[in-house]
Structures are given as C-alpha cells and as structure tokens.
C-alpha positions as CSV (number, residue, x, y, z in Angstrom):
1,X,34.7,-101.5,-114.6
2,X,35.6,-103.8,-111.8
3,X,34.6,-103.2,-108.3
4,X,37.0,-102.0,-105.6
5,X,38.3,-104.7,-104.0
6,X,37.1,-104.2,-100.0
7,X,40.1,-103.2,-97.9
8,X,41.8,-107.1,-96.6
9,X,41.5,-105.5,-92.7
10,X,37.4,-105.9,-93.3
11,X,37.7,-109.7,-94.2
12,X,37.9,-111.2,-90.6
13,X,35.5,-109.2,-89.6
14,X,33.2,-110.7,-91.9
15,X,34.3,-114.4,-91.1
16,X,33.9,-113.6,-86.9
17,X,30.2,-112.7,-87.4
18,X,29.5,-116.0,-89.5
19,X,31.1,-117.6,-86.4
20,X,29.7,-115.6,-83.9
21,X,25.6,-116.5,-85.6
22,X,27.0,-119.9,-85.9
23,X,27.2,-120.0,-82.2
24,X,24.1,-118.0,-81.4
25,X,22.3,-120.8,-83.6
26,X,23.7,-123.4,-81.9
27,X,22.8,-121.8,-77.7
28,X,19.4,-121.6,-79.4
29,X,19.5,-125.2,-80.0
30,X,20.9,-126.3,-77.1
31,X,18.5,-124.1,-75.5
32,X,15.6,-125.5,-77.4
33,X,16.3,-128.8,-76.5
34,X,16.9,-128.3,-72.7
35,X,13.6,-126.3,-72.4
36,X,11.9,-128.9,-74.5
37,X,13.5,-131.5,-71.6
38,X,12.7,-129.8,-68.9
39,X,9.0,-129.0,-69.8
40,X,9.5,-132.9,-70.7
41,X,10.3,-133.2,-66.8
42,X,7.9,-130.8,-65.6
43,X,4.9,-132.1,-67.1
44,X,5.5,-135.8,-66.6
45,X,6.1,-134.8,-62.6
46,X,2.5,-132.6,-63.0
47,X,0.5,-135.4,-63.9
48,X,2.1,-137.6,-61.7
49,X,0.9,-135.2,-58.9
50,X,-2.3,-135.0,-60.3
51,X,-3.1,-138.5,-60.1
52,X,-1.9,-138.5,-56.4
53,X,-4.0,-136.1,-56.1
54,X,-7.1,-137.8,-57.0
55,X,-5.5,-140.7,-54.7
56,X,-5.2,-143.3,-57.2
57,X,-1.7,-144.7,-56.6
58,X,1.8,-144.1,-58.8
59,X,4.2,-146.5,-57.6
60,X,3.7,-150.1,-56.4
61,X,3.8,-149.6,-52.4
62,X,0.8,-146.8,-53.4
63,X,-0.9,-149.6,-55.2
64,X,-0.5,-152.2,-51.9
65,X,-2.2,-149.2,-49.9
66,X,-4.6,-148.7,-52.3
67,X,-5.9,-151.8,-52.8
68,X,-8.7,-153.1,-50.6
69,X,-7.9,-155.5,-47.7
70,X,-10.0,-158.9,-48.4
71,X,-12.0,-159.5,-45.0
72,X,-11.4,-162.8,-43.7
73,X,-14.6,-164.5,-44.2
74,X,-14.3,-163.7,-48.0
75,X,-10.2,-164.3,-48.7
76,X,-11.0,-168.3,-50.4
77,X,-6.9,-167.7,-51.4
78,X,-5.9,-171.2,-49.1
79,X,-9.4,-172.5,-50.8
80,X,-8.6,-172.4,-54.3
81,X,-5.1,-172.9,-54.0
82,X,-5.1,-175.5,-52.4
83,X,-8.2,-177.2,-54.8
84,X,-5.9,-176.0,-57.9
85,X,-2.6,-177.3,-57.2
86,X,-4.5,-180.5,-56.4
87,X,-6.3,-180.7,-59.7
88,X,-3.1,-179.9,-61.3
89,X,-1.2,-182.4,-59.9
90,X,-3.3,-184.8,-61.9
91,X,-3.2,-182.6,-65.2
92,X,-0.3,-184.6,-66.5
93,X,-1.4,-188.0,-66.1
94,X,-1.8,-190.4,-69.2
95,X,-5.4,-191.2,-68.2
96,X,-6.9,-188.1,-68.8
97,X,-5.5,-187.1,-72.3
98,X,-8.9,-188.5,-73.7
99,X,-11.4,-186.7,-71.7
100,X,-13.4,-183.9,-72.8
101,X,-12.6,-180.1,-71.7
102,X,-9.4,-181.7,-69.3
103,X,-8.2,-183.6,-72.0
104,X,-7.8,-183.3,-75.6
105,X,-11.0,-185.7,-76.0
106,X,-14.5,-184.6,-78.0
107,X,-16.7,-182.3,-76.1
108,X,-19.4,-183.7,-74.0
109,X,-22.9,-184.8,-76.3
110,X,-26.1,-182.8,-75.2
111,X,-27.7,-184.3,-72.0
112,X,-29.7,-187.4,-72.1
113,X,-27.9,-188.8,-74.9
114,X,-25.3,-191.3,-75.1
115,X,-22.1,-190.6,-73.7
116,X,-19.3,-193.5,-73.9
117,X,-16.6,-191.8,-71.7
118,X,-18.9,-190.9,-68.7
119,X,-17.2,-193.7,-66.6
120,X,-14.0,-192.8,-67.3
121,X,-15.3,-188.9,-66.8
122,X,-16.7,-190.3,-63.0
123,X,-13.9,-191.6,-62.2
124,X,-11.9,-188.5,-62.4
125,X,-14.0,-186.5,-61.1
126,X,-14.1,-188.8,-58.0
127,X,-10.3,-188.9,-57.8
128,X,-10.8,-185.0,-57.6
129,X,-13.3,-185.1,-55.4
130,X,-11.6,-183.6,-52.4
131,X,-10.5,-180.5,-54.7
132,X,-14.1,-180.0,-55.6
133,X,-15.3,-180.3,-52.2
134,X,-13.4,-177.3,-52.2
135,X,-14.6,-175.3,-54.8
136,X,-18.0,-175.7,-53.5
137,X,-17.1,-173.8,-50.6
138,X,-16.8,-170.8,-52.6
139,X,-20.7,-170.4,-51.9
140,X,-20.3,-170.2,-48.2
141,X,-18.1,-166.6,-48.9
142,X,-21.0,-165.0,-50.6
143,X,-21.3,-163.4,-54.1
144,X,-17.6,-161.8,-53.8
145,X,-15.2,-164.1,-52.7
146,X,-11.5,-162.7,-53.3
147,X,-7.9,-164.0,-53.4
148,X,-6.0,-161.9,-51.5
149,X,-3.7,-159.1,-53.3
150,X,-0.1,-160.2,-54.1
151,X,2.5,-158.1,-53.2
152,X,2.7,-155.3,-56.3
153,X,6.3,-155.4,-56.7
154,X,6.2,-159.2,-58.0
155,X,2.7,-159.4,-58.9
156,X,3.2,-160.0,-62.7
157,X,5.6,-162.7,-62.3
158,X,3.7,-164.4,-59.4
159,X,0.0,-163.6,-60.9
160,X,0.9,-166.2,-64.0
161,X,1.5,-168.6,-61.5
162,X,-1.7,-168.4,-59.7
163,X,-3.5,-168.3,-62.4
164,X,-2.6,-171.3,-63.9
165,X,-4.8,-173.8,-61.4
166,X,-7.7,-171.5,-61.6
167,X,-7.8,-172.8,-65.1
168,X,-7.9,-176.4,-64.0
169,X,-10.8,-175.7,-61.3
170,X,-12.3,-174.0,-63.9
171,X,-12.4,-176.9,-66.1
172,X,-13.3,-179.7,-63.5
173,X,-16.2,-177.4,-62.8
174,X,-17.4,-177.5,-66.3
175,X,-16.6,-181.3,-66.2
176,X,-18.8,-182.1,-63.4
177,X,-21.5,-179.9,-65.0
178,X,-21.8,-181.7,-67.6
179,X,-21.7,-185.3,-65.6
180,X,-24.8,-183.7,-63.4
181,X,-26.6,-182.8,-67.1
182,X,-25.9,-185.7,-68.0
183,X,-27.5,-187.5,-64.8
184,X,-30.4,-184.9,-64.8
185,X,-29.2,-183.1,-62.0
186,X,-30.6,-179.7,-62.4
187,X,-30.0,-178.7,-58.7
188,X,-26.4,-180.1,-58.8
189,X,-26.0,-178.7,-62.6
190,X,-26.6,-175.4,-61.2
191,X,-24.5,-175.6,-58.0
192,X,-21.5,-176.3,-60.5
193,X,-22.0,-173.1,-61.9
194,X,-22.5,-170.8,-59.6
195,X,-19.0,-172.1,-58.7
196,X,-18.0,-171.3,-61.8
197,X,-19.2,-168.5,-61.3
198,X,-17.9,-167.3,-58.4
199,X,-14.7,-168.6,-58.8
200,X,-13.6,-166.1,-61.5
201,X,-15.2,-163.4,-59.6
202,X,-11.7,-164.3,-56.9
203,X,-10.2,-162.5,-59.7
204,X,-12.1,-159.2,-59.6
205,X,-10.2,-157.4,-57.8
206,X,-6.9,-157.9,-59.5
207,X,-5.7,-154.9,-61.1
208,X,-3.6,-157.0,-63.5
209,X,-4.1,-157.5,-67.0
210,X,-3.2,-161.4,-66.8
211,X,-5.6,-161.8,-64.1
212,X,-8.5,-159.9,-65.9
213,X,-8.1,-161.5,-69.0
214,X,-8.4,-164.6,-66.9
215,X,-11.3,-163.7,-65.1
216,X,-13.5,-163.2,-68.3
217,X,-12.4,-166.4,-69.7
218,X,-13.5,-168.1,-66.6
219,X,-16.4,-166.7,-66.7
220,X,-17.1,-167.2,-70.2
221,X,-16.7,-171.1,-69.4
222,X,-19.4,-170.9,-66.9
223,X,-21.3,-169.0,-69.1
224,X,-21.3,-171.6,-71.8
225,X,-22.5,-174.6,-69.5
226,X,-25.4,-172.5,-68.1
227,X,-26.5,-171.9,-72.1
228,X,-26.1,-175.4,-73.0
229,X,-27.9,-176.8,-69.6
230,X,-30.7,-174.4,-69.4
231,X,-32.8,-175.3,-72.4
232,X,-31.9,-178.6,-71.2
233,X,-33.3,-179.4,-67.8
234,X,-35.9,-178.1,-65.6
235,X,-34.6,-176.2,-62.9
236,X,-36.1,-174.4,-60.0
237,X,-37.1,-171.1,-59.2
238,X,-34.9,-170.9,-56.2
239,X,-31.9,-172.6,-58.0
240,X,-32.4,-169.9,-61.0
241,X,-32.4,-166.9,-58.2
242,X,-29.5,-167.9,-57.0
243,X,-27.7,-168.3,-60.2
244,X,-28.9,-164.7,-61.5
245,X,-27.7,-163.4,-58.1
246,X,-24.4,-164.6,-58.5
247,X,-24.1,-163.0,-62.3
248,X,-26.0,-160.5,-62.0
249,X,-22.9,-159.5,-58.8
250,X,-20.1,-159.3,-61.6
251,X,-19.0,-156.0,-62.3
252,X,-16.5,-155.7,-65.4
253,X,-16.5,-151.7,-65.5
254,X,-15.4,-151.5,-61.9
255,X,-12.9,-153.9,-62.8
256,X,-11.6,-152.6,-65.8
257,X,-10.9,-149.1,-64.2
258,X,-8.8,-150.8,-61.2
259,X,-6.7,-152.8,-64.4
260,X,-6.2,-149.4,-66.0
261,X,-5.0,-148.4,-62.9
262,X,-2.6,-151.1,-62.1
263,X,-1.7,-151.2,-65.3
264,X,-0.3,-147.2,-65.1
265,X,1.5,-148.2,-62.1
266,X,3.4,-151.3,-64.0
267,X,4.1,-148.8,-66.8
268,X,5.2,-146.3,-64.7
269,X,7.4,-148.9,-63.3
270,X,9.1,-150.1,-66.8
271,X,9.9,-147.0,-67.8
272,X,11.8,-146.0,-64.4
273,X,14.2,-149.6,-65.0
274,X,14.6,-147.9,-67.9
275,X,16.6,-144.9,-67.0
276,X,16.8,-145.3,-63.2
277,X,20.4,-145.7,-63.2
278,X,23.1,-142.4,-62.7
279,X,25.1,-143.2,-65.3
280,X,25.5,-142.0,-68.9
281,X,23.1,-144.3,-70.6
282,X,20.3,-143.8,-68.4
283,X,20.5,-140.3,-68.3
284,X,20.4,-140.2,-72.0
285,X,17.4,-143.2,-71.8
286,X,15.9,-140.3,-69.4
287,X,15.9,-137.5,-72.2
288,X,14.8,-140.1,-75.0
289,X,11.8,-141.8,-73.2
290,X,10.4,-138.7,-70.8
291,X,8.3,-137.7,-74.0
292,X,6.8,-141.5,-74.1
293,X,6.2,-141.4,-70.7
294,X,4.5,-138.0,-70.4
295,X,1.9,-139.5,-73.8
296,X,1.5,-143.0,-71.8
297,X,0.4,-141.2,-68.9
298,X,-2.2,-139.0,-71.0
299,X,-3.6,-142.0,-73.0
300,X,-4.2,-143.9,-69.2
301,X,-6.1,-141.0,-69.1
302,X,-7.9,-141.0,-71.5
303,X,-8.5,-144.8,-71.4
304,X,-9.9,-144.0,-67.6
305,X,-12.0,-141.7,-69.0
306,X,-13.8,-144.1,-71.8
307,X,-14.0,-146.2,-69.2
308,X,-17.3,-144.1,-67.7
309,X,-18.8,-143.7,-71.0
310,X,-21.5,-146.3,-72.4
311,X,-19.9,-149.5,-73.9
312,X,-21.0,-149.2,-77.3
313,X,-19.0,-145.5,-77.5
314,X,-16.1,-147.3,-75.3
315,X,-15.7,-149.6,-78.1
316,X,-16.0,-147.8,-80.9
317,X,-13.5,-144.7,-79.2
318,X,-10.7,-147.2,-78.2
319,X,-10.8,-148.9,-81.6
320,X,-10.3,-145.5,-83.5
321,X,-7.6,-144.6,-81.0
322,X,-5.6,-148.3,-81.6
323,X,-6.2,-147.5,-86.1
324,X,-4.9,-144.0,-85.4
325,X,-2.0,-144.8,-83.9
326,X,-1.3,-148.2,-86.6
327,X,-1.6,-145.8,-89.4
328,X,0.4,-143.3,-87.8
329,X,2.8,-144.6,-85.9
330,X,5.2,-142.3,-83.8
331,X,9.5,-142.9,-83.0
332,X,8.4,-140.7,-79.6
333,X,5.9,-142.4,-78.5
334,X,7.2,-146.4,-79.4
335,X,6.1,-148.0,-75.9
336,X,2.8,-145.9,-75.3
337,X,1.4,-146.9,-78.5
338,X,1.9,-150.3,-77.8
339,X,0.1,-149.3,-74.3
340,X,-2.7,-148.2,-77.2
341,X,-3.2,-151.3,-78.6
342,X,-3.0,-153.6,-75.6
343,X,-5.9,-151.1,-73.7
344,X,-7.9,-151.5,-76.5
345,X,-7.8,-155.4,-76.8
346,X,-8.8,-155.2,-73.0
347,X,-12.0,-153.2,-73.7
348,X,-12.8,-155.9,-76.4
349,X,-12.4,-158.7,-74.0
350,X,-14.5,-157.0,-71.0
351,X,-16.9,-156.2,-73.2
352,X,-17.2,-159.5,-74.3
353,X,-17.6,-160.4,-70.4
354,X,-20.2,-158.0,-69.9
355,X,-22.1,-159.1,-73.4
356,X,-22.3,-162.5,-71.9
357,X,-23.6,-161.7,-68.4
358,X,-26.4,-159.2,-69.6
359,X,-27.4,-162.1,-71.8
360,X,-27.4,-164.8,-69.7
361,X,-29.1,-162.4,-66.8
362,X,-31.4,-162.0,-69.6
363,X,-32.0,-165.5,-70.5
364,X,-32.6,-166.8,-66.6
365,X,-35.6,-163.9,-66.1
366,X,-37.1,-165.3,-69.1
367,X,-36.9,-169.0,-67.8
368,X,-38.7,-168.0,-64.4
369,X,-41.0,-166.7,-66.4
370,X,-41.8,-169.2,-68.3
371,X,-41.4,-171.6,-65.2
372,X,-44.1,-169.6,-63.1
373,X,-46.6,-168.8,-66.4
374,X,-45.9,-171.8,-68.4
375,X,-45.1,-169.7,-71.8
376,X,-42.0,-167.2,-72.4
377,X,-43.2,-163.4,-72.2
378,X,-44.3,-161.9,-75.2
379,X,-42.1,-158.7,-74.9
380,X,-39.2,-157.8,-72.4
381,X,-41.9,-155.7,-70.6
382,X,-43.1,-157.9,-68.9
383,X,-40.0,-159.1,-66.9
384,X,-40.0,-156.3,-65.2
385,X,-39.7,-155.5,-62.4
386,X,-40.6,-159.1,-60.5
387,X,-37.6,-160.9,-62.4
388,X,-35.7,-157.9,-63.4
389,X,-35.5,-154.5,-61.9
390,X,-34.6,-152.9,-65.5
391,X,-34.0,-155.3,-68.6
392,X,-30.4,-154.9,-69.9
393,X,-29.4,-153.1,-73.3
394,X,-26.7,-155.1,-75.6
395,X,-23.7,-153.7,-74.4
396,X,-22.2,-153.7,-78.0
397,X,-25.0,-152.5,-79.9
398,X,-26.6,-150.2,-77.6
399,X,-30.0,-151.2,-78.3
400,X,-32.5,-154.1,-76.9
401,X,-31.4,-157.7,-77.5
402,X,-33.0,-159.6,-80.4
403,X,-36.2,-161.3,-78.6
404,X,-38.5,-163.4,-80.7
405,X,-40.9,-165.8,-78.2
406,X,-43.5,-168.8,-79.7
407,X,-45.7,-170.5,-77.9
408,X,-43.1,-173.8,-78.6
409,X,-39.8,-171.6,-77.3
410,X,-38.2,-168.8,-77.8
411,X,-34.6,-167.1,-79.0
412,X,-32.5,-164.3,-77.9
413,X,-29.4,-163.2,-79.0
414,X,-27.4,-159.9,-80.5
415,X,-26.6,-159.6,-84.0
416,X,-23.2,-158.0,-83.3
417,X,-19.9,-159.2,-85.6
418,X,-18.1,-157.5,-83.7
419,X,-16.4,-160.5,-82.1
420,X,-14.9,-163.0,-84.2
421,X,-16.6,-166.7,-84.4
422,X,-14.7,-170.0,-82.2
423,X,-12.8,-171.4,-84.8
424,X,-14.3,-174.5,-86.2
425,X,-17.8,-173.0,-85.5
426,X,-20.1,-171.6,-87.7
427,X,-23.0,-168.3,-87.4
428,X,-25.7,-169.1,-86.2
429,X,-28.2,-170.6,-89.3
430,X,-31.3,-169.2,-88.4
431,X,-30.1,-165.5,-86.8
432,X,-26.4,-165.2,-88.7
433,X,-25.5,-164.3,-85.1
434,X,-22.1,-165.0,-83.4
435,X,-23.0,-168.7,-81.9
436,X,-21.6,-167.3,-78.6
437,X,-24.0,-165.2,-78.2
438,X,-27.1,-167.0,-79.3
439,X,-29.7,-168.5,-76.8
440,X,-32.2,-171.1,-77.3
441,X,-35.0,-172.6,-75.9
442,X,-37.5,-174.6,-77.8
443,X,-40.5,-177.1,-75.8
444,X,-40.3,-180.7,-76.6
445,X,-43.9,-180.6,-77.7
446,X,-45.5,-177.5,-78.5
447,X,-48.5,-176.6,-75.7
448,X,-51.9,-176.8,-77.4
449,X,-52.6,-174.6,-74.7
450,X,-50.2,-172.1,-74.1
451,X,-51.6,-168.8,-76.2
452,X,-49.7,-168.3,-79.6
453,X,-47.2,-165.1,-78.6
454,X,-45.1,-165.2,-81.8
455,X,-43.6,-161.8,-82.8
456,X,-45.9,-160.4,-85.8
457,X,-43.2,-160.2,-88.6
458,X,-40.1,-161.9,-87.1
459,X,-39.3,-165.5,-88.5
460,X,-40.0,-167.7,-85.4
461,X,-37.9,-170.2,-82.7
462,X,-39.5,-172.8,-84.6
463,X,-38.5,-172.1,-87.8
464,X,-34.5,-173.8,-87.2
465,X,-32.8,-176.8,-88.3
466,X,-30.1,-179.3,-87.2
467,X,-27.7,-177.1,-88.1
468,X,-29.0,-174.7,-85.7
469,X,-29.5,-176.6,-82.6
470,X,-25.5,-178.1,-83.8
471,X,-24.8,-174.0,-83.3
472,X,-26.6,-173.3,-79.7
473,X,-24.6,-173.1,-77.0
C-alpha cells in the first residue's frame, strides 16, 4: 500500500530549514575564518610585543637605536673606503688580468721558489701603495675596528655597494702577503695579515646577511695566507702574539645573533610592502600572508635560540629544520620557509668561520711552542695555559682536533665532510680531510736531537707525499 502523501502546506516548510542550516553553516564559516584572522592578528601583534619587550628592535628606526654607535677612534669607514674605491679604480685595467688572486692569473708558487710574475706583482702593488698605506692603519684602531652602521632603511641596497671594495682590499692584502713570503718577510708577512684580519672584523657589526657572508669570506682569505706562510717562515714570538690576538678577538656567535636580528627586522619589513596599502588587494595580501608572518616570526625564534646552543647541535638542528620543511613544504608558510633555508645556509657559513679561527688559533700556540722548546708539544696539554688559556674543541665535531706531532713536524686538522671540497681540489692524501681545514708543518731536516714525540698508533707527519704538501694550505 502506498504511503500518504504528506499534506503540500508541509513542503516549504521542509525547504526553509534546508535554507535556514544552509545559512547557519555558512555564519560558521564566516565566523571560523574571521576568528581564525583575528587570532592571526593577535598573535602576530603578541610576539611583536614580546620582542620589544626583550628590547631587540622590530622596525628599522628600532634597529638604528639599537645598534651600537662606533666610537670615533675605531669608525676606519673614511679608511677603507677610501683604500677600496682606490684599488678598485684599478680593477679594470688590462695590466692586471694576468696576476694571481687580482687577476685571473695562476696562484702564487710556495715561497722561496721561482716566481715569474713577481715584477709585474711589485709593480702593482706599488701603484697601490697609497691604498695599502691605508689598510695598514687598521692596526692603530685596535682589535675591533668598525664601519659605521648604514642607515637601516637602505642598508641592503647600499651594504652591496660597500662591500664590493672590501673585496679588492682583501685581495691586495693577500697579494702583498704573498710578495713579503716570497721576499722572506716574516714580520711584514704577518703585518699583512693581521690586516686581513682586522679588516673583515669592520664587518662584525653588520646585522646584514650580505655583510656577514662577506665577513667570513674575508676572513677565510686571511686565514688561507697565514696556513700557507706559517710552515713557511720563521716568525717571532711577538709577531705570532699579535696575530693570535687579533683572531683569537673574532666572535661569529655574537655576530650571527645580531644578523638574525636584522634579518627579522628586513623580514618584518617585506612583508608590511606587502599588504601596507588600504586598498582591496592588500587587505586581502593582509589575510593571506598574516599566517606566514606569525610562523617567520616563530622560526626567528627559534633560529635565536640555536644560536646559544653548542655548534655541533646548531648544525645539526638547523639542517633538520631546512630537510623538514623541503620534504614538507607548506602554501601558508611560502616566504618563511625560504627564511628556513637561507638561516640555515648562514649557520653553515659561520660555522665555517669559526672552524677556521679555532684552527688557526690552534695552529699559532703550537708554533710558539715549538719556537720557545724547539719541538711541537706532544699532546694539547701542554699549551695550556701559557699559549692558550683553554684549547679549543672542533666546532663541527664537538670533540678535540686531530693532533699527531713528530719530532720532524707535526699535523692538525678535523676530519669533518661536512663542508664540501674547493672545486678543483682534492682531500687531503694522508688525512682524507677537507684541504681547508688541514694544517701542516714539517722541519726541513729532522733534529737528531729533538726527543721522538710521535703519537703511539697514529700514522705520522712524516709519512706524506707530493700530493700532500700540493693539498696544504
């Protein structure tokens, strides 16, 4: 039997409540999404008062006043400037396209062998030689002379600018090293590279990627001349003192907090040109980035945060948060987890800095040992505390360098991979070692004398080839 039919007045009835949860559905919704926008709003404005709170800066003018003022007897900004610009004035010039490190010419041959182009290198090192009359100024600032701050706002534009004829100082420096090597200048050799030196420490308080990234590369250059010269030539206590002095006063960590810092600000800054505007678009740009901003600001965070931590977890944390966010990439969060991988690369580069100034820190203690007892040490130990108040760790591996001493030389050097070889190099023959971070000293004649320290069990210095001493820095 057929049901009733219901009664035709009932019908609408039916179709007003489908309409009428239609529209409850659809205030949920609406409600949904303007709470989600507001807590969007709320939270991004909470950590931005947190971090004023802790009086680190938000926007650029906080950044200016946040930033320390460079006292006068330590701004070198006319200095270098002035030294760069005149380098680089010369930088296009025909004559130079052949010259090593300058040029596009071979690198410079170990000291005390022959070198055809070391007229040609003279001669324009003596056309620069106001500019580096200049640069050796840098010593009378002390151990941290500055460039003074650029004004925030521009700073990114105007910081690749400035940058540029630190380069070229950079390299002359390295150039007239290697003409003083060459010459058996050990006091001049190491004059040159405390210049070096101090030249990328202008840089250290620039809270600028660009800058930073800079800075260690500078470094780095000195770094490689004061490896290559040191096995080389017989320098003086005094002239070693002041060289560890001078790198044992860079700080990367402090630096790499203050780029974290600017950094947030420059973010911070992007995303407002994003949506700043009152009209449609950037109020819509305002609801669809507020989420990206509130996870940038947290990863800053956490980034800050990883910067207090040992370097060996600092690596390894920033690394799994940069393959986290590859493998799982999010539409919400598209210019913060760029912000991931970019903060990470900067970790690997400091820490690249810092390997290299714990080992060359290392390697000058152990050649004033070996200066005042006529043989390296036979353990760290005993470099402490007269020529070091606490040996350093590797930064990267967390433990003691590799340390192997003969009574003909010794070698030191970390056995990371973490850091990819120079292209065209090879590792290292006798350690496998990254060639970068390799050091190697080995007496012209072994001393009859000197008592036989060689570590029981280890493969000695002596024990290398050609390739080897191709390999050392």
């Amino acid at each position: 039997m057929a049901p009733e039919p219901r009664p035709a007045e009932l019908r609408p009835r039916r179709g007003m409540k489908r309409w009428l949860w239609c529209g409850v559905a659809a205030l949920l919704v609406l409600a949904m999404a303007l709470g989600t926008w507001w807590l969007r709003q709320t939270s991004v404005q909470t950590q931005l008062d947190e971090i004023r709170a802790r009086g680190e800066p938000v926007t650029f003018a906080e950044l200016d006043q946040f930033l320390a003022v460079v006292p006068a007897d330590r701004d070198v900004t006319v200095l270098v400037m002035q030294a760069g610009d005149d380098i680089d004035s010369r930088s296009k010039s025909a004559a130079i396209h052949n010259l090593p490190i300058v040029g596009q010419g071979p690198p410079p041959p170990p000291p005390g062998t022959a070198w055809p182009q070391l007229a040609d290198v003279k001669q324009y090192l003596a056309d620069n030689a106001t500019a580096l009359t200049q640069l050796h100024q840098l010593k009378n600032h002390g151990d941290q002379p500055r460039l003074s701050p650029l004004d925030s706002a521009g700073a990114v534009s105007k910081t690749l600018h400035r940058v540029q004829p630190l380069r070229a100082c950079a390299r002359v420096l390295q150039l007239e090293t290697n003409v003083r090597a060459h010459e058996g200048d050990s006091r001049g050799v190491a004059d040159s590279i405390e210049c070096g030196v101090l030249l990328s420490q202008t840089l250290a308080d620039e809270p600028w990627l660009v800058s930073q990234l800079v800075r260690c590369a500078l470094f780095g250059m000195a770094g490689h001349e004061l490896k290559r010269t040191l096995p080389a030539l017989d320098f003086s206590d005094d002239d070693l003192q002041e060289l560890q002095r001078a790198i044992a006063a860079v700080d990367f960590t402090s630096s790499l907090k203050l780029t974290l810092l600017g950094e947030r600000v420059g973010g911070l800054a992007q995303y407002e040109s994003f949506f700043g505007g009152n009209d449609w678009r950037s109020k819509f740009l305002r609801i669809t980035f507020r989420e990206d901003q509130r996870h940038f600001l947290s990863i800053i965070n956490e980034f800050l945060a990883l910067a207090d931590k040992p370097w060996p977890d600092m690596l390894a944390e920033s690394k799994m948060m940069a393959q986290q966010i590859k493998a799982n990439p999010s539409r919400q969060h598209v210019l913060s987890d760029a912000s991931v991988q970019s903060f990470s690369a900067m970790i690997e580069a400091f820490a690249r800095g810092e390997m290299t100034r714990r080992l060359l820190v290392v390697a000058v203690a152990l050649e004033r040992y070996r200066l005042r007892h006529g043989h390296p040490p036979a353990e760290f130990a005993a470099l402490a505390p007269e020529y070091l108040e606490t040996v350093p760790d590797d930064p990267i591996e967390g433990a003691p360098f590799h340390y192997q001493a003969t009574n003909a030389g010794y070698l030191l050097f970390s056995p990371t991979q973490r850091f990819p070889i120079p292209s065209g190099e090879q590792p290292d023959a006798e350690t496998g070692a990254n060639p970068n971070f390799v050091f190697r000293w080995r007496a012209q004649r072994a001393q009859s004398t000197a008592p036989d320290i060689a570590t029981p069990g280890v493969a000695t210095a002596d024990a290398t080839d050609d390739q080897n001493n191709k390999n050392s820095p």
